[in-house]
C-alpha positions as CSV (number, residue, x, y, z in Angstrom):
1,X,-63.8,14.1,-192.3
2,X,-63.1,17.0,-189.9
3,X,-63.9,19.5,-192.6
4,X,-66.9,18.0,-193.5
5,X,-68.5,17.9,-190.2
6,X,-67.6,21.9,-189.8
7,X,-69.3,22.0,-193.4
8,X,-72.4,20.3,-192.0
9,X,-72.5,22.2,-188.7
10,X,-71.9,25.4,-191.0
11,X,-75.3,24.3,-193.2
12,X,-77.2,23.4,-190.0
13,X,-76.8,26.8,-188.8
14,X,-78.3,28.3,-192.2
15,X,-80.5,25.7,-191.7
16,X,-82.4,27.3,-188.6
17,X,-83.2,30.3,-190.8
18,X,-83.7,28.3,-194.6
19,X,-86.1,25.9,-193.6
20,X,-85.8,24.0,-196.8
21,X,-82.0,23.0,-195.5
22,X,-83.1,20.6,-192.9
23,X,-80.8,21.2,-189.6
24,X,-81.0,18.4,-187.8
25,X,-79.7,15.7,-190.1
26,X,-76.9,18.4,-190.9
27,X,-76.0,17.9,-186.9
28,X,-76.5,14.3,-186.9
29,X,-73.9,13.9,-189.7
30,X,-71.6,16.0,-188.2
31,X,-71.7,14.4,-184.7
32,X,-71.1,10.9,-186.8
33,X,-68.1,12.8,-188.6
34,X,-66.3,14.2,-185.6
35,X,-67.1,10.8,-184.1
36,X,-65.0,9.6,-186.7
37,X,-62.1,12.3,-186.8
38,X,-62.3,14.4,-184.2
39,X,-62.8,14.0,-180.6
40,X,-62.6,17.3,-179.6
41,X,-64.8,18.5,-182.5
42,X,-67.3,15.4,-181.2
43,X,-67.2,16.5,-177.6
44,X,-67.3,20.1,-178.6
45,X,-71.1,20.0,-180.5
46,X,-72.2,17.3,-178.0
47,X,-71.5,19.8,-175.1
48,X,-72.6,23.2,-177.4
49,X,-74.7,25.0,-175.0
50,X,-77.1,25.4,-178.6
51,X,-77.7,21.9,-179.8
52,X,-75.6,19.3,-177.5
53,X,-78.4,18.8,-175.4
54,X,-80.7,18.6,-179.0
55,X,-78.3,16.3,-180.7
56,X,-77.9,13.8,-177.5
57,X,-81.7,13.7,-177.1
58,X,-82.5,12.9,-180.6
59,X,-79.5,10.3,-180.7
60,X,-81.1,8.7,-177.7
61,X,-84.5,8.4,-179.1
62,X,-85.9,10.9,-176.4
63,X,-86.8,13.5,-179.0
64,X,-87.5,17.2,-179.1
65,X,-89.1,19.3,-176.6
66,X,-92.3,20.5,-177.3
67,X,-91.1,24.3,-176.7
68,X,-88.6,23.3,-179.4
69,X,-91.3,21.6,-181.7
70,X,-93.3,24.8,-181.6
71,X,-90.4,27.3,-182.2
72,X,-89.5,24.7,-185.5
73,X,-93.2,24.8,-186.8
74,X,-93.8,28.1,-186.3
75,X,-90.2,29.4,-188.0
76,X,-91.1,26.8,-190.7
77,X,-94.5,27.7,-191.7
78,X,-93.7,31.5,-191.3
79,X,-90.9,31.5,-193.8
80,X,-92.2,29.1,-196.4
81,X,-95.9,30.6,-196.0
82,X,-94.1,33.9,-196.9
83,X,-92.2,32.5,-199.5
84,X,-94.9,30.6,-201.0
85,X,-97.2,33.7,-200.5
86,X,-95.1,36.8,-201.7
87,X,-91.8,35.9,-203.0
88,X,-92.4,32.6,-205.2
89,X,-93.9,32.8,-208.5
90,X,-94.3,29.7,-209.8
91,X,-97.4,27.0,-208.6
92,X,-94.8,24.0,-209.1
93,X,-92.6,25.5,-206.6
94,X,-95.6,26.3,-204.2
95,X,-96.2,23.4,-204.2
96,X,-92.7,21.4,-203.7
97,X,-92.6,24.4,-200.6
98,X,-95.8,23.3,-198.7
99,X,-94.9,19.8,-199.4
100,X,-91.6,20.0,-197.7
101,X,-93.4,21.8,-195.1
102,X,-95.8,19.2,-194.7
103,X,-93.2,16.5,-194.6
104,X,-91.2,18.1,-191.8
105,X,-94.6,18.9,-189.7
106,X,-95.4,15.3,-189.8
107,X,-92.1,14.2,-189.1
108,X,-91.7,16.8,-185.9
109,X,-95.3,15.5,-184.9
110,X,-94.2,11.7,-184.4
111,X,-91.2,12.6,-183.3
112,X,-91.3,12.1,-179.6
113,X,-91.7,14.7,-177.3
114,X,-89.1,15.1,-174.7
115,X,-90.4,16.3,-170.9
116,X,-87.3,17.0,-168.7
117,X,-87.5,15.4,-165.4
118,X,-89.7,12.8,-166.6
119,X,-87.3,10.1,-167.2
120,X,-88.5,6.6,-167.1
């Protein structure tokens, strides 16, 4: 299970530049790995000074920042505008692009949006 979480943390990293490979279920999954098999692989990505404080929050149902929400859109619709625009031929594929797009937008949008200091 060990290898499988470093797999998934592997494709969440490729993930922040392919916005098609969703990262955040691909950090979920690894946390619930190294949960599993690892405890210093566990305590390792939940104190990573890049997504510990990501993964926790989301765990806990606090959400994303909304500096973090921005950065995600903005990446996102950058890369699959220009893939949809200049690199991709086909319509069908267009398409499936600006769908996934849309579907991660919406989901970042009801995620909840996570102020520091303003725990209740």
């Amino acid at each position: 299970m060990t290898a499988l979480g470093v797999l998934c943390v592997v494709l969440a990293l490729i993930g922040i530049f392919v916005p098609v490979l969703p990262t955040t279920p691909f950090l979920l999954l690894a946390a619930g790995l190294f949960a599993r098999s690892s405890q210093r692989f566990y305590d390792w990505l939940l104190n990573n000074r890049l997504f510990g404080t990501y993964i926790r929050n989301y765990r806990e149902g606090k959400g994303a920042t909304l500096r973090h929400k921005i950065a995600a859109l903005v990446l996102l619709w950058g890369t699959i505008g220009a893939s949809a625009v200049w690199w991709v031929e086909a319509w069908w594929v267009r398409l499936l692009l600006l769908g996934i797009a849309f579907a991660v937008t919406l989901h970042l949008v009801k995620m909840p949006t996570y102020r520091p200091g303003k725990e209740g």
